[in-house]
NUBA-886944 format. One record per atom (N, C-alpha, C): residue in one letter; x negated, y negated, z negated. Coordinates in Angstrom, 3 decimals. Layout:
<rs>
{rest=A, c1=X, c2=Y, c3=Z}
...
</rs>
This chain:
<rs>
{rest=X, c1=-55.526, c2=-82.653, c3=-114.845}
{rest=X, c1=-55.993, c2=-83.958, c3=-115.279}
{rest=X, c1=-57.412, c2=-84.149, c3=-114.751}
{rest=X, c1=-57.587, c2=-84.883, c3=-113.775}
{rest=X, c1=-58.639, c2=-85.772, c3=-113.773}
{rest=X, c1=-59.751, c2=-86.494, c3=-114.697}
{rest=X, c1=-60.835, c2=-85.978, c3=-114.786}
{rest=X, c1=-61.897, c2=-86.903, c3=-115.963}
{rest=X, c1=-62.778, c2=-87.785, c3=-115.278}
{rest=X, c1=-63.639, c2=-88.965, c3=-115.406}
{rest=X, c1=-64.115, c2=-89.616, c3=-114.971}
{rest=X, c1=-65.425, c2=-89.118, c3=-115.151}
{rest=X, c1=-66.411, c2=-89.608, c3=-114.372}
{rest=X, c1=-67.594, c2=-89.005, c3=-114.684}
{rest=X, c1=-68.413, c2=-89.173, c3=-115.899}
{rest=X, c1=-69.504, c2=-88.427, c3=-115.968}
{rest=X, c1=-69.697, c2=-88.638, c3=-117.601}
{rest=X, c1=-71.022, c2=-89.082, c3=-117.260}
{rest=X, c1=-71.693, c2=-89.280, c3=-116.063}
{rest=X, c1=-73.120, c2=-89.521, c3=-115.775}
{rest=X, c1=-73.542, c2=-91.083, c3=-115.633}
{rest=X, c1=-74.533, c2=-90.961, c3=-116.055}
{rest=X, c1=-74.908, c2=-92.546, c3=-116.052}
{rest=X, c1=-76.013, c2=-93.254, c3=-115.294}
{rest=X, c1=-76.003, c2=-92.176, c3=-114.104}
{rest=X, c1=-76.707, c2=-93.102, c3=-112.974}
{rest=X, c1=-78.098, c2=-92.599, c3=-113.128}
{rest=X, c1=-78.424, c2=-91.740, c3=-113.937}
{rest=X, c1=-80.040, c2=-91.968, c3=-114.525}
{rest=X, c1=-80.154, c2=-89.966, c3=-114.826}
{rest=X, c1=-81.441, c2=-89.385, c3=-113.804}
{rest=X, c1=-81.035, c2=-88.293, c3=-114.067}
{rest=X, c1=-82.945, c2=-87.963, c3=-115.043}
{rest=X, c1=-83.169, c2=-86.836, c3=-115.063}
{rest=X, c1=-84.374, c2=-86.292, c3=-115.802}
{rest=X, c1=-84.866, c2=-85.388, c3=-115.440}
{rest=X, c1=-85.883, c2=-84.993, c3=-115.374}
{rest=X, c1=-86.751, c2=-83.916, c3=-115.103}
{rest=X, c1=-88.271, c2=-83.355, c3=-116.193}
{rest=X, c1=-88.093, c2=-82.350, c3=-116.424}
{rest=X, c1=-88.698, c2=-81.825, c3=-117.616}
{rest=X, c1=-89.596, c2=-80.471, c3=-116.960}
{rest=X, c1=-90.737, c2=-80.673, c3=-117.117}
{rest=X, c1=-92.046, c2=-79.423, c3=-116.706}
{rest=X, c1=-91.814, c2=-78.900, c3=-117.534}
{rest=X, c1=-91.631, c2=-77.731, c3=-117.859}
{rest=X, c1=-92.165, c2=-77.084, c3=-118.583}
{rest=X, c1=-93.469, c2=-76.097, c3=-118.499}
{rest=X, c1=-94.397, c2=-75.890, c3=-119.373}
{rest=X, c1=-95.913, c2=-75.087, c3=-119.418}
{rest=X, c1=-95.858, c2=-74.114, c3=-120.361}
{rest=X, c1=-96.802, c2=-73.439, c3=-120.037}
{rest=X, c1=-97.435, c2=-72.738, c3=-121.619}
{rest=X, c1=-98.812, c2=-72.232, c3=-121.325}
{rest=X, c1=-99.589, c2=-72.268, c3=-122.233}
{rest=X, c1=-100.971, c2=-71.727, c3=-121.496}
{rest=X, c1=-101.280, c2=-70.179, c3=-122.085}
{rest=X, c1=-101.309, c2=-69.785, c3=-121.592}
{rest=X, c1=-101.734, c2=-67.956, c3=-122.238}
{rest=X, c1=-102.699, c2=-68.055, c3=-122.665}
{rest=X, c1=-102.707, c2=-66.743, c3=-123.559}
{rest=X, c1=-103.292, c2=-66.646, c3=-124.988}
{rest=X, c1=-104.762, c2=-66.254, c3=-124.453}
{rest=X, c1=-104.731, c2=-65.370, c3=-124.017}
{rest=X, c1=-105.919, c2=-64.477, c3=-123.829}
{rest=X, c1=-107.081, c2=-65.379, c3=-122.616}
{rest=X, c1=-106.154, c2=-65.887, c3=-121.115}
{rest=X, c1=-106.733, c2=-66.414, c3=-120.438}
{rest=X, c1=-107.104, c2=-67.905, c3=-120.164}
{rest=X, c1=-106.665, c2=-68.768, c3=-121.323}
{rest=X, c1=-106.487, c2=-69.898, c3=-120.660}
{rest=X, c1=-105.384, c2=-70.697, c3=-119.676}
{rest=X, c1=-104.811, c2=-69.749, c3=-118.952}
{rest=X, c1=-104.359, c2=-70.220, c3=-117.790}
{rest=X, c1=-103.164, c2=-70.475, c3=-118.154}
{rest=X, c1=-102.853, c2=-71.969, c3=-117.272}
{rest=X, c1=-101.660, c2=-72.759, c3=-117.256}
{rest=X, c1=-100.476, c2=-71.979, c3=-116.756}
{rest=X, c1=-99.150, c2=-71.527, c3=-117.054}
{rest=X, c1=-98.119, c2=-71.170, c3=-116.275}
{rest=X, c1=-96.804, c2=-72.357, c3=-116.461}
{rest=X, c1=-96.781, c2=-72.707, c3=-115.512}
{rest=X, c1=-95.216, c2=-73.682, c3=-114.774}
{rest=X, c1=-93.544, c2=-72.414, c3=-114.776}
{rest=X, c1=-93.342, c2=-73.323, c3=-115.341}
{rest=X, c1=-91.573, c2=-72.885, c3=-115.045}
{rest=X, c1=-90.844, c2=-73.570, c3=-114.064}
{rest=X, c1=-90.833, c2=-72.808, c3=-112.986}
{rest=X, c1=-89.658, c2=-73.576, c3=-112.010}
{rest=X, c1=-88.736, c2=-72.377, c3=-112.077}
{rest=X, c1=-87.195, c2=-73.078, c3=-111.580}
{rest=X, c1=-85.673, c2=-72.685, c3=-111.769}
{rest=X, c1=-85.353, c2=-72.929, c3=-109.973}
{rest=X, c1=-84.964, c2=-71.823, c3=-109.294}
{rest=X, c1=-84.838, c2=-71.703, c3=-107.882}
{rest=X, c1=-83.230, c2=-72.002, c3=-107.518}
{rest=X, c1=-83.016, c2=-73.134, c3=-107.379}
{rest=X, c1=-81.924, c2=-73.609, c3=-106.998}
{rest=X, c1=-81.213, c2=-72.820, c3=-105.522}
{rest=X, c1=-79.478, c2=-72.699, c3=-106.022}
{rest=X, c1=-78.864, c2=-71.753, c3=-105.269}
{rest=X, c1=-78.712, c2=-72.716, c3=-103.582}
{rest=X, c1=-78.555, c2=-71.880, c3=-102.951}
{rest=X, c1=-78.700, c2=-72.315, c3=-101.255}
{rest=X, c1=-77.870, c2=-73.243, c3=-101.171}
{rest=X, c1=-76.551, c2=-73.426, c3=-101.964}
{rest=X, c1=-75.755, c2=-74.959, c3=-101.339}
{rest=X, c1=-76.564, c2=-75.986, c3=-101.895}
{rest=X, c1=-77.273, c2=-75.906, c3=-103.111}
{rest=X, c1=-78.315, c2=-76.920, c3=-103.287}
{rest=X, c1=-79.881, c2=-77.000, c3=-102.845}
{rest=X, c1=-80.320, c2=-76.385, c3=-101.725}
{rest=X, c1=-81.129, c2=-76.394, c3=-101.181}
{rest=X, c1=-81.861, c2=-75.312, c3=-101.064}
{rest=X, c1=-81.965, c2=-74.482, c3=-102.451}
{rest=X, c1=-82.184, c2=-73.262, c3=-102.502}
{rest=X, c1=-84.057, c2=-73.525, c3=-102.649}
{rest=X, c1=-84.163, c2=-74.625, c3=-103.086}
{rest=X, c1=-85.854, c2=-75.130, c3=-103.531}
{rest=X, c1=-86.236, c2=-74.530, c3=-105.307}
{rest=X, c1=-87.284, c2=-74.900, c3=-105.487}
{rest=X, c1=-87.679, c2=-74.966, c3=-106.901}
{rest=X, c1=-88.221, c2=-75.937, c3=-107.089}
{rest=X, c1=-87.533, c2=-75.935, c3=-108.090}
{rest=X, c1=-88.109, c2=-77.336, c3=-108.879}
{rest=X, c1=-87.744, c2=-76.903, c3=-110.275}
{rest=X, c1=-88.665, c2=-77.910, c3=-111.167}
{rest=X, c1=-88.692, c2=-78.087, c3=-112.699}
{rest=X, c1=-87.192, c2=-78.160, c3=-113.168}
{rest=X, c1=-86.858, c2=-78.185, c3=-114.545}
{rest=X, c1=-85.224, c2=-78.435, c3=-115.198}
{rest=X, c1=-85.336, c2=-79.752, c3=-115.031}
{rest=X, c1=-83.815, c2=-80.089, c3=-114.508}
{rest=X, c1=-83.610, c2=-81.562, c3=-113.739}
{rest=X, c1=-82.311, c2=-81.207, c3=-114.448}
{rest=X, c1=-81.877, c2=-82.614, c3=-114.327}
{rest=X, c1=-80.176, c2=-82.814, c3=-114.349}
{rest=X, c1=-79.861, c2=-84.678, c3=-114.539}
{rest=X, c1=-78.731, c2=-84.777, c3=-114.871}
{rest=X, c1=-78.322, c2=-86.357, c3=-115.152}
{rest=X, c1=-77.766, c2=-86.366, c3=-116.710}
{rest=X, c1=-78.552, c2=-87.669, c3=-116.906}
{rest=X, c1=-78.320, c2=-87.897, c3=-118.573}
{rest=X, c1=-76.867, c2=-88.675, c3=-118.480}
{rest=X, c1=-76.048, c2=-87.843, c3=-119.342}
{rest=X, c1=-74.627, c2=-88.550, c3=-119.384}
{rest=X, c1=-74.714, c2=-89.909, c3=-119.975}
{rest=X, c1=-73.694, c2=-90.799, c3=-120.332}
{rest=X, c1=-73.391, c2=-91.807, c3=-120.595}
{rest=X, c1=-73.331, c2=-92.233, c3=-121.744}
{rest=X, c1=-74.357, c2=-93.090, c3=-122.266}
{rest=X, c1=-74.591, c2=-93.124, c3=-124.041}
{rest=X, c1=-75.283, c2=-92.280, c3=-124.484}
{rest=X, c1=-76.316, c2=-91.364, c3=-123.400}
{rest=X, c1=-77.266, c2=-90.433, c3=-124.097}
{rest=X, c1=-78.564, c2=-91.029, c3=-123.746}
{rest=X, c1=-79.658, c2=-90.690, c3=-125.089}
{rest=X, c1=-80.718, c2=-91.616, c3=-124.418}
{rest=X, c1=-81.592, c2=-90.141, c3=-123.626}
{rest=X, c1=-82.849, c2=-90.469, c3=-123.192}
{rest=X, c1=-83.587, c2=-89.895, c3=-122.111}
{rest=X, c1=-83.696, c2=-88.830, c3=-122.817}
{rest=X, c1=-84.330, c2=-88.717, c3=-123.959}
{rest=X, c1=-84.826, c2=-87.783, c3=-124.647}
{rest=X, c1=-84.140, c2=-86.773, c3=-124.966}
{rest=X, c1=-82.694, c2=-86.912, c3=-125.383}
{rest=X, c1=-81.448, c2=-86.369, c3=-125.833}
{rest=X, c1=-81.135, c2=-85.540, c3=-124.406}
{rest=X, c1=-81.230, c2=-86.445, c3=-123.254}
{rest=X, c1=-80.682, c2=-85.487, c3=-121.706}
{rest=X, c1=-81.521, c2=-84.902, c3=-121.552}
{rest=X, c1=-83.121, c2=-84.851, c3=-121.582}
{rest=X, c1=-84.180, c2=-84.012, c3=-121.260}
{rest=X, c1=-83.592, c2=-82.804, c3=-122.377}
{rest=X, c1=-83.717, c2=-82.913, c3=-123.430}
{rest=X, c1=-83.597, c2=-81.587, c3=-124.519}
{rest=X, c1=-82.519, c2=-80.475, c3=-124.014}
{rest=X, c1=-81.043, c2=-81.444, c3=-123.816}
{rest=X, c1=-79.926, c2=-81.013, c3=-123.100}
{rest=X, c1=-80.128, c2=-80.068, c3=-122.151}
{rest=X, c1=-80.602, c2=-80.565, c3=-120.938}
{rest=X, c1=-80.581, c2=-80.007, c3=-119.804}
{rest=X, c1=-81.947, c2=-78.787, c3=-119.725}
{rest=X, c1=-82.880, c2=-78.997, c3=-120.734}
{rest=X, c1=-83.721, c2=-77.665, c3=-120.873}
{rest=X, c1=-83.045, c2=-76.729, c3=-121.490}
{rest=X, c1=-82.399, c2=-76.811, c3=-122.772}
{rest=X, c1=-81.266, c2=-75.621, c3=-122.936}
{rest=X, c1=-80.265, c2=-75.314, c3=-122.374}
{rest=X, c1=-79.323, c2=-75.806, c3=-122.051}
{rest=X, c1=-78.024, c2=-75.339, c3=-121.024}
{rest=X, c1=-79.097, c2=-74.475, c3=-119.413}
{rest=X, c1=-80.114, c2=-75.409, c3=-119.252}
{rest=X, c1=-80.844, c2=-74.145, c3=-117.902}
{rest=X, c1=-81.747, c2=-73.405, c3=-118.332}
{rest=X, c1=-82.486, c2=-73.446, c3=-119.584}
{rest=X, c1=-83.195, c2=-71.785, c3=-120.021}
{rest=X, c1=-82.906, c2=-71.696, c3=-121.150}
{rest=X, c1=-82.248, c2=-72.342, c3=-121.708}
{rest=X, c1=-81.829, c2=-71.584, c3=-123.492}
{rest=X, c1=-82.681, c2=-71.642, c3=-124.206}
{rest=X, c1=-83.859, c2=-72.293, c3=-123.881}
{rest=X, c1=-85.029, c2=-73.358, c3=-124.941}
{rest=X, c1=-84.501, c2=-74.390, c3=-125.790}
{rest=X, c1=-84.969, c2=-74.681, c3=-126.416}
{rest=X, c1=-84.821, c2=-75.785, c3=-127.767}
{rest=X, c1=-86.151, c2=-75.861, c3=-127.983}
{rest=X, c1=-86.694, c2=-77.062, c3=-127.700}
{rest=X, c1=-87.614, c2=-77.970, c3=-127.342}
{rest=X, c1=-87.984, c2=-78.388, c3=-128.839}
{rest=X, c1=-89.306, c2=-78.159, c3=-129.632}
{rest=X, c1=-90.119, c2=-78.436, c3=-130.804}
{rest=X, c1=-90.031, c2=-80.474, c3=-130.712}
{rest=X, c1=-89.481, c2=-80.853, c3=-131.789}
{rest=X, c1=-89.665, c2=-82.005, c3=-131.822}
{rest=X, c1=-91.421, c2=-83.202, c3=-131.002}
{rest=X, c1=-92.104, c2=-82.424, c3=-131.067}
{rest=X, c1=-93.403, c2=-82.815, c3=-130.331}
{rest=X, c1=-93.357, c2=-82.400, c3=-129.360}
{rest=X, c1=-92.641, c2=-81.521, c3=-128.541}
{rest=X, c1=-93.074, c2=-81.010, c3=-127.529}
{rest=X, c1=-92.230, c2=-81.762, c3=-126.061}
{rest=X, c1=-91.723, c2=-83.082, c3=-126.380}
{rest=X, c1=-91.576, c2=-83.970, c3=-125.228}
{rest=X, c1=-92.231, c2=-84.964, c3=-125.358}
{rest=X, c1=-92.781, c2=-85.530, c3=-124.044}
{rest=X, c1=-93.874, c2=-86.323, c3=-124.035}
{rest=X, c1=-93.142, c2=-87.191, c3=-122.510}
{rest=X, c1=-92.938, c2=-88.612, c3=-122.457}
{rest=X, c1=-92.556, c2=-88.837, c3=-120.952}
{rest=X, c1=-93.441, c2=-89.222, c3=-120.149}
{rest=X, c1=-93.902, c2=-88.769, c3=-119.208}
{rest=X, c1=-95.145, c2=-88.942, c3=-118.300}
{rest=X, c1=-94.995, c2=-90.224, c3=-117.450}
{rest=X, c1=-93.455, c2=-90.683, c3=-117.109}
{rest=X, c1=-93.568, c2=-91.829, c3=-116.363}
{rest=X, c1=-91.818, c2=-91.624, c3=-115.771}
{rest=X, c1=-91.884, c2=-92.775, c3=-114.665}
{rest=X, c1=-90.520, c2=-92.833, c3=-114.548}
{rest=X, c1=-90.833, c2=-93.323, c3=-112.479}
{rest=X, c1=-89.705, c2=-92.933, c3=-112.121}
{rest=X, c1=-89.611, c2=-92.595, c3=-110.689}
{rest=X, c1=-88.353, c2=-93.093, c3=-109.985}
{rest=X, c1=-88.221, c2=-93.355, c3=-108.738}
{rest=X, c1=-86.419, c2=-93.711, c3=-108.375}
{rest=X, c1=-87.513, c2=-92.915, c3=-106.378}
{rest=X, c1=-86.073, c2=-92.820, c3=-105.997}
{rest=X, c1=-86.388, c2=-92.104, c3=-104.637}
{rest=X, c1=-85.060, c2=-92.960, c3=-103.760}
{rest=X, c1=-85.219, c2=-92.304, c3=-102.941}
{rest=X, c1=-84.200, c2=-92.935, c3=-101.832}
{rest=X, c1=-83.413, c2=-91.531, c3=-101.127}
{rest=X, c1=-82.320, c2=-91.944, c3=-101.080}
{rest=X, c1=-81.872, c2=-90.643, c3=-100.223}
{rest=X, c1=-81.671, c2=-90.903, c3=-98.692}
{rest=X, c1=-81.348, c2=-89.706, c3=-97.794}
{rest=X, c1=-81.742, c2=-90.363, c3=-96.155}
{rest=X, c1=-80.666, c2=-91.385, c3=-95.874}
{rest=X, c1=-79.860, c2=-92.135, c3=-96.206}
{rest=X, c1=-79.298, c2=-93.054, c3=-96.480}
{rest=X, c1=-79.856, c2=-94.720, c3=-96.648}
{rest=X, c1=-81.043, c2=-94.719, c3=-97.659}
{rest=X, c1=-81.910, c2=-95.022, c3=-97.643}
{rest=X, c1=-81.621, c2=-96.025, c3=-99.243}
{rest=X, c1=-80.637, c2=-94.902, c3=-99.896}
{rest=X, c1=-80.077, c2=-95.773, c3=-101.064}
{rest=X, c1=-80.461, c2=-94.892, c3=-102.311}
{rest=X, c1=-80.424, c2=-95.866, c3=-103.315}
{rest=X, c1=-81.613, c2=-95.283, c3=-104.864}
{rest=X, c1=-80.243, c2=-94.764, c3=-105.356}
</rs>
């Protein structure tokens, strides 16, 4: 059986930080994507399914890729973005 897609056009991306205790210093979490997907790093990304709002797919997609569960304060949305692919379509 065939399912239709469950994505809704609209994907997310979530930094995650933490600053250490002792030094101050900022550390970034990037997730090294496998070689058929480019095999880059980048932050937890994914697509917010259909009838989920932003916040709900950001939380989502940080647990299913590190098994975090995200402190009710601890999403903040910095802004919003669209790109083009070499196609030259959003």
């Amino acid at each position: 059986v065939l399912m239709g897609s469950r994505k809704s056009g609209l994907k997310v991306q979530v930094h995650l930080w933490r600053r250490e205790a002792f030094t101050g210093r900022v550390l970034w979490l990037v997730l090294q994507r496998r070689r058929r997907k480019g095999d880059l790093w980048q932050p937890v990304t994914g697509n917010v399914e259909i009838g989920e709002e932003l916040d709900a797919g950001a939380r989502r997609e940080v647990l299913e890729e590190t098994g975090l569960t995200l402190a009710p304060e601890g999403l903040q949305e910095a802004g919003a973005f669209e790109f083009e692919n070499a196609k030259g379509q959003r």
